[in-house]
Jmol script that loads the backbone (N, CA, C; Angstrom):
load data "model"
ATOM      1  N   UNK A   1      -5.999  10.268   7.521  1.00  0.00           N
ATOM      2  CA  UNK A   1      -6.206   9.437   8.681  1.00  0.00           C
ATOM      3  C   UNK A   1      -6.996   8.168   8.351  1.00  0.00           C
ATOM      4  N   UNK A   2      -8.180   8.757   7.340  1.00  0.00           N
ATOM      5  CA  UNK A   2      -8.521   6.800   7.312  1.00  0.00           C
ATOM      6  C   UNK A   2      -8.322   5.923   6.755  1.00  0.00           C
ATOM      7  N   UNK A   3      -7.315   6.426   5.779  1.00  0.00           N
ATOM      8  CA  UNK A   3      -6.100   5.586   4.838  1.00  0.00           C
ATOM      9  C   UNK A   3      -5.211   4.883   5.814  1.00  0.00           C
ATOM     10  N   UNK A   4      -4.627   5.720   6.630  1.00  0.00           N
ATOM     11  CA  UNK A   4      -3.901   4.710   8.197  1.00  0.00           C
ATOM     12  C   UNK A   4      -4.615   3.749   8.619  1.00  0.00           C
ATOM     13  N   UNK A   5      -5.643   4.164   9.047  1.00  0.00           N
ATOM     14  CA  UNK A   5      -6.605   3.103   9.971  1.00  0.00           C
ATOM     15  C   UNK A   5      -7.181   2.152   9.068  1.00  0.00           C
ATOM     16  N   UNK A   6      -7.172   1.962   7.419  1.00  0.00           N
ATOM     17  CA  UNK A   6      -7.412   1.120   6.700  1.00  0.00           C
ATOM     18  C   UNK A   6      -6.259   0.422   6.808  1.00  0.00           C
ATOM     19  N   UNK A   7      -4.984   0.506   6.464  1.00  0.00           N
ATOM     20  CA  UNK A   7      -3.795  -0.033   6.557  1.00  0.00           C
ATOM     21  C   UNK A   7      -3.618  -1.089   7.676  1.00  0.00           C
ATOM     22  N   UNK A   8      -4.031  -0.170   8.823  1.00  0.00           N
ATOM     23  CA  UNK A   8      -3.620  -1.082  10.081  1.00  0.00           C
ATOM     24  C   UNK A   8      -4.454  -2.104  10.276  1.00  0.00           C
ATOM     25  N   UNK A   9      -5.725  -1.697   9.922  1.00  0.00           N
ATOM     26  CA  UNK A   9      -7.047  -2.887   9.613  1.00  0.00           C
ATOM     27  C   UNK A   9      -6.260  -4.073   8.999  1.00  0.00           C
ATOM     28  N   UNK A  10      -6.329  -3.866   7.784  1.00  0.00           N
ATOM     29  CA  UNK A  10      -5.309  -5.257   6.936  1.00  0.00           C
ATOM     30  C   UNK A  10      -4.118  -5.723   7.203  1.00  0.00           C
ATOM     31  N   UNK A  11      -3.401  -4.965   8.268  1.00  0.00           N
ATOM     32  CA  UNK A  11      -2.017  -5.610   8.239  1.00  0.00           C
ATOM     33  C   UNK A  11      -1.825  -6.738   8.290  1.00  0.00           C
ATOM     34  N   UNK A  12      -2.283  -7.672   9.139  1.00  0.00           N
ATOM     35  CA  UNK A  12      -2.232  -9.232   9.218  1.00  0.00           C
ATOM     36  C   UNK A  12      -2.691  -9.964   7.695  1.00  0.00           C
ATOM     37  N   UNK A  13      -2.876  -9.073   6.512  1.00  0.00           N
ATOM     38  CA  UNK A  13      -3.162  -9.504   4.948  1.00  0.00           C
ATOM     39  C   UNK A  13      -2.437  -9.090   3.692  1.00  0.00           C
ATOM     40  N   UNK A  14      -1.342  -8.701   4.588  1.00  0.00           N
ATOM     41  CA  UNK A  14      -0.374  -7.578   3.757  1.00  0.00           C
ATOM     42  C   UNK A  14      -0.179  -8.939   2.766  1.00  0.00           C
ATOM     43  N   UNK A  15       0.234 -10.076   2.575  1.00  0.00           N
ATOM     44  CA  UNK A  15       0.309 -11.145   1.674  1.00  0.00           C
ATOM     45  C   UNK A  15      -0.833 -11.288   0.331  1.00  0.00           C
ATOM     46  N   UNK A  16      -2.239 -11.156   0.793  1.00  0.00           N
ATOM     47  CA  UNK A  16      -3.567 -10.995  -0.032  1.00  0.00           C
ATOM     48  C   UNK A  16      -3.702  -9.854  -0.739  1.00  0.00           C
ATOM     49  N   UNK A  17      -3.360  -8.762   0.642  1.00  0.00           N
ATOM     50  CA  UNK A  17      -3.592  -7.509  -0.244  1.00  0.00           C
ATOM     51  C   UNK A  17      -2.200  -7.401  -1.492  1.00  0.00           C
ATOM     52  N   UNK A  18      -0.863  -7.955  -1.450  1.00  0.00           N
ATOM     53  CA  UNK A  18       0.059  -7.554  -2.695  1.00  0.00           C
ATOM     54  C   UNK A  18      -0.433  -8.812  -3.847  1.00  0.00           C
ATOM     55  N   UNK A  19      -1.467  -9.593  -3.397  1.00  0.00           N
ATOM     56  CA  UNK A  19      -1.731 -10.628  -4.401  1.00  0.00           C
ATOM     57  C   UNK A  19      -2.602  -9.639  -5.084  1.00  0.00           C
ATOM     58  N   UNK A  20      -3.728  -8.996  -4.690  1.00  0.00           N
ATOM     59  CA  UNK A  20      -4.684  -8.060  -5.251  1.00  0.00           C
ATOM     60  C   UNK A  20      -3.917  -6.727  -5.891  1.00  0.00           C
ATOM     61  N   UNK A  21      -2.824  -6.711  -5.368  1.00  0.00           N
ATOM     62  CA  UNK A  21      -2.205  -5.212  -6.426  1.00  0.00           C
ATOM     63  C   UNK A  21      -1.441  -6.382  -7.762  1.00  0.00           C
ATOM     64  N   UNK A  22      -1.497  -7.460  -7.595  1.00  0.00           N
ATOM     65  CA  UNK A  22      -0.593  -8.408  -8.810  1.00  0.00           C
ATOM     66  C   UNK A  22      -2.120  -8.153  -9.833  1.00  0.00           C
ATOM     67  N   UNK A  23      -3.361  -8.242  -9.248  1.00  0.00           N
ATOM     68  CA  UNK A  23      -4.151  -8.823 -10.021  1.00  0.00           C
ATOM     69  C   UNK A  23      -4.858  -7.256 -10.594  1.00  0.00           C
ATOM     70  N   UNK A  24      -3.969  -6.172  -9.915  1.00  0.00           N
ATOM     71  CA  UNK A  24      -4.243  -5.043 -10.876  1.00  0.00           C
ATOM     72  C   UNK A  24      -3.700  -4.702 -11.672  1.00  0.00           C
ATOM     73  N   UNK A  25      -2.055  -5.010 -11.457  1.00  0.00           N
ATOM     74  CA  UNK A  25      -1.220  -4.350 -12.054  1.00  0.00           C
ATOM     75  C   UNK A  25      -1.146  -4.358 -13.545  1.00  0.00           C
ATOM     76  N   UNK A  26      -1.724  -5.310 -14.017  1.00  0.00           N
ATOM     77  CA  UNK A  26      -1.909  -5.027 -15.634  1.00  0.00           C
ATOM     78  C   UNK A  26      -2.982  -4.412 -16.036  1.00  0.00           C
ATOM     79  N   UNK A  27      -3.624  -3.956 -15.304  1.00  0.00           N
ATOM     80  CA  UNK A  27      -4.674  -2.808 -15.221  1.00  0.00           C
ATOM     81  C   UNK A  27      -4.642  -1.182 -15.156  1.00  0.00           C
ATOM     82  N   UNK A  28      -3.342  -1.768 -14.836  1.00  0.00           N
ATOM     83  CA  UNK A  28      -2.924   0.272 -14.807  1.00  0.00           C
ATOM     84  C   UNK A  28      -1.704   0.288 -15.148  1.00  0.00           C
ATOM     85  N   UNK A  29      -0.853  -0.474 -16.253  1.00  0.00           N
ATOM     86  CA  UNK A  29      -0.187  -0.090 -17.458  1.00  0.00           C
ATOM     87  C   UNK A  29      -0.250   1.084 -17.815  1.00  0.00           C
ATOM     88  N   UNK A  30       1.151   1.525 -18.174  1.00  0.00           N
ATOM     89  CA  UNK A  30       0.371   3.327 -18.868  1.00  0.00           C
ATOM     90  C   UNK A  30      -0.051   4.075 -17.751  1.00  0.00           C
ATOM     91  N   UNK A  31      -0.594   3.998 -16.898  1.00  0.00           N
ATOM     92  CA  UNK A  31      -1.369   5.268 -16.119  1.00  0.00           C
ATOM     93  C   UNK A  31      -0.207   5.900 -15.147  1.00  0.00           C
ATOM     94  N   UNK A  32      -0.357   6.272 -14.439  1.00  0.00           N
ATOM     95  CA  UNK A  32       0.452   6.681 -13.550  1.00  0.00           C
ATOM     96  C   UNK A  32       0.243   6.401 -12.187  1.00  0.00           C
ATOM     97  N   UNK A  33      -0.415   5.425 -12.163  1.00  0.00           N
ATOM     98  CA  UNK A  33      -0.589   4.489 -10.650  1.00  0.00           C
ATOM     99  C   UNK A  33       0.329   3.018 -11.164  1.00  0.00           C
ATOM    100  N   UNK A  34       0.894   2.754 -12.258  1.00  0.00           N
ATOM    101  CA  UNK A  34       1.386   1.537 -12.744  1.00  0.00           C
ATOM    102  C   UNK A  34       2.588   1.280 -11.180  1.00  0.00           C
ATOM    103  N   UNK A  35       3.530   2.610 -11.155  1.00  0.00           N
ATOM    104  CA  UNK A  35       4.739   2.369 -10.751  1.00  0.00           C
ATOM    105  C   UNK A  35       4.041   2.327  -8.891  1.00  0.00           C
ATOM    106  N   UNK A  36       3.091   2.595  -8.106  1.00  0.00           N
ATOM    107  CA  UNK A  36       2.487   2.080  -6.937  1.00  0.00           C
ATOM    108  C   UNK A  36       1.875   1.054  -7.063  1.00  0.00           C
ATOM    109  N   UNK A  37       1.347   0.792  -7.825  1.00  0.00           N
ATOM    110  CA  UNK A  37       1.052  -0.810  -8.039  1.00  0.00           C
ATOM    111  C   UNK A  37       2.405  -1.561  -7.964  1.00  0.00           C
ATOM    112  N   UNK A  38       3.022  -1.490  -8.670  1.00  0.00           N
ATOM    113  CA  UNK A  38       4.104  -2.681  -8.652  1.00  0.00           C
ATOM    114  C   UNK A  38       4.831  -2.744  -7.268  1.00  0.00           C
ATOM    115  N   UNK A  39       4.930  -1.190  -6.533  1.00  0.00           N
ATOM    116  CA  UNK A  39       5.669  -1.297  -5.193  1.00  0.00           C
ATOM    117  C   UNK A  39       4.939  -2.198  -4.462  1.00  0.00           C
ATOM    118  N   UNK A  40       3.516  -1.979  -4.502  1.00  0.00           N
ATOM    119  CA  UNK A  40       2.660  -2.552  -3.702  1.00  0.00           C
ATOM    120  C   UNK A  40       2.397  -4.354  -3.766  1.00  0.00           C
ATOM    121  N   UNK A  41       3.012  -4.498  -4.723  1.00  0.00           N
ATOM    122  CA  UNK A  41       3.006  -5.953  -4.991  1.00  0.00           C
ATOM    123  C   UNK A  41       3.770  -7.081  -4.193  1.00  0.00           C
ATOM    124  N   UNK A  42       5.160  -6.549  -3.758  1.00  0.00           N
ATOM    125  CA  UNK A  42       5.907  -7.156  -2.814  1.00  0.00           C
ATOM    126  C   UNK A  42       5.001  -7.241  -1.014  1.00  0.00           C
ATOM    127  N   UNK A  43       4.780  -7.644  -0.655  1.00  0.00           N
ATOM    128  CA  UNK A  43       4.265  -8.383   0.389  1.00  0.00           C
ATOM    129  C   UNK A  43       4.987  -7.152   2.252  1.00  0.00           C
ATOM    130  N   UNK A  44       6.359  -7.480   1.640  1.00  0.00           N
ATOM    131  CA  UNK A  44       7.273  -6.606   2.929  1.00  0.00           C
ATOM    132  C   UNK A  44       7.312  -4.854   2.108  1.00  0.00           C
ATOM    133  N   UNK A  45       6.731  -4.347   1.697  1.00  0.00           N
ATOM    134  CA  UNK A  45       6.352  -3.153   0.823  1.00  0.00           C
ATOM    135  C   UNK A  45       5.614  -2.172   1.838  1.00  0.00           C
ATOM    136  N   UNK A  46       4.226  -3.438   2.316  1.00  0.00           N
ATOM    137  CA  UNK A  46       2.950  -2.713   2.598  1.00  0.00           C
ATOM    138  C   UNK A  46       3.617  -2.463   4.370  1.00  0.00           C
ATOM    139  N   UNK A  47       4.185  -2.838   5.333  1.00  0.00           N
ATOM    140  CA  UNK A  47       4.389  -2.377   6.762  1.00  0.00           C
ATOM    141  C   UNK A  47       5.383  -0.750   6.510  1.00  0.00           C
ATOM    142  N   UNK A  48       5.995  -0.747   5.183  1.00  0.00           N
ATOM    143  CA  UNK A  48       7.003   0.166   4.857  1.00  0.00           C
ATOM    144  C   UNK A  48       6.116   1.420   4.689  1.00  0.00           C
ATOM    145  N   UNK A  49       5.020   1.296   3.850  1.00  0.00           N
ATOM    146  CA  UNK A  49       3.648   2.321   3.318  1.00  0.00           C
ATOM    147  C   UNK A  49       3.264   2.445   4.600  1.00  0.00           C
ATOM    148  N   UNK A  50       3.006   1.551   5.796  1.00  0.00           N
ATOM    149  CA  UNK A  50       2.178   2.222   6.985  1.00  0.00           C
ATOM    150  C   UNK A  50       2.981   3.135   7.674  1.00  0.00           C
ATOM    151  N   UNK A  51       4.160   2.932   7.810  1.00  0.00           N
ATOM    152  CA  UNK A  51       5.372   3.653   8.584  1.00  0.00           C
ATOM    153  C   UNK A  51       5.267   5.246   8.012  1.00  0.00           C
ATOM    154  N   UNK A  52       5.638   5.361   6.609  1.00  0.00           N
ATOM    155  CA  UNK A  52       5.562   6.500   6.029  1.00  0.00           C
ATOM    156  C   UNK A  52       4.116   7.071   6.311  1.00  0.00           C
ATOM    157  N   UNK A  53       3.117   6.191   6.032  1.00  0.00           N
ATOM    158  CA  UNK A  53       1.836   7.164   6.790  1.00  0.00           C
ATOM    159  C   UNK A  53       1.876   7.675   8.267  1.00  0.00           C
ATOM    160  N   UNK A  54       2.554   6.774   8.883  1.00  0.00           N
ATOM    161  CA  UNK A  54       1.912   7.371  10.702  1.00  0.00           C
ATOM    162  C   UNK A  54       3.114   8.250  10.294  1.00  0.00           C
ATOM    163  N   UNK A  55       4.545   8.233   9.988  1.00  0.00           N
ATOM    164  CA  UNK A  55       5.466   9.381  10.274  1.00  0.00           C
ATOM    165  C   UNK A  55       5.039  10.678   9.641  1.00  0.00           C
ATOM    166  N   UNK A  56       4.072  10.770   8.460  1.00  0.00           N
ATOM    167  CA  UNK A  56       3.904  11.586   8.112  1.00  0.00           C
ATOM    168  C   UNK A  56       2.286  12.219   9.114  1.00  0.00           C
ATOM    169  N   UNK A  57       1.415  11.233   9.818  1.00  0.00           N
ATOM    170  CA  UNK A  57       0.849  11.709  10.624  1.00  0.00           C
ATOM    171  C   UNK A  57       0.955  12.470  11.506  1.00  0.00           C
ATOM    172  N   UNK A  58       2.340  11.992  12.418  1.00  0.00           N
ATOM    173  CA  UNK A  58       3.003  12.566  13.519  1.00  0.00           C
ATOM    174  C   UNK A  58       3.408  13.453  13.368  1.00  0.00           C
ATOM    175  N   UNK A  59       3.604  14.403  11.867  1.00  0.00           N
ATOM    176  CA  UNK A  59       4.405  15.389  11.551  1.00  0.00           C
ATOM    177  C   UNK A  59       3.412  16.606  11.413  1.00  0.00           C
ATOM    178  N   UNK A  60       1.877  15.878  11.179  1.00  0.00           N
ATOM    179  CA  UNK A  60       1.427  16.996  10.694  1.00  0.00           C
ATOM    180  C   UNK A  60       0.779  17.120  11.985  1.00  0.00           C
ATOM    181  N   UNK A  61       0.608  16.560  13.264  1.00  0.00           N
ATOM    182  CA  UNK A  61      -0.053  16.713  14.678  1.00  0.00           C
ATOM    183  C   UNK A  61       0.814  17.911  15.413  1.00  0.00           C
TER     184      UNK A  61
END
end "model"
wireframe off; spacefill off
backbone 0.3
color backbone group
């Protein structure tokens, strides 16, 4: 739940916030957060990540 309510906080920055996963993503090369980083980089990505959170909210209510 406060992973949602962080999300919805930033939505109006979904642009800043995929600039800040650009400025990780060579930071987690190799790891196994590389391949969510890069999703997260596209801008129209992050309203797609909130959707899957509330649907998966609604599922577990």
């Amino acid at each position: 739940m406060p992973v949602a309510m962080v999300l919805q906080i930033v939505a109006p920055l979904d642009v800043v916030c995929s600039q800040g996963a650009q400025a990780l993503a060579p930071l987690a090369r190799g790891t196994r957060w590389a391949g969510v980083i890069e999703l997260l980089t596209m801008p129209a990505h992050w309203p797609a990540l909130r959707d899957l959170l509330q649907e998966r909210l609604h599922k577990q209510s």
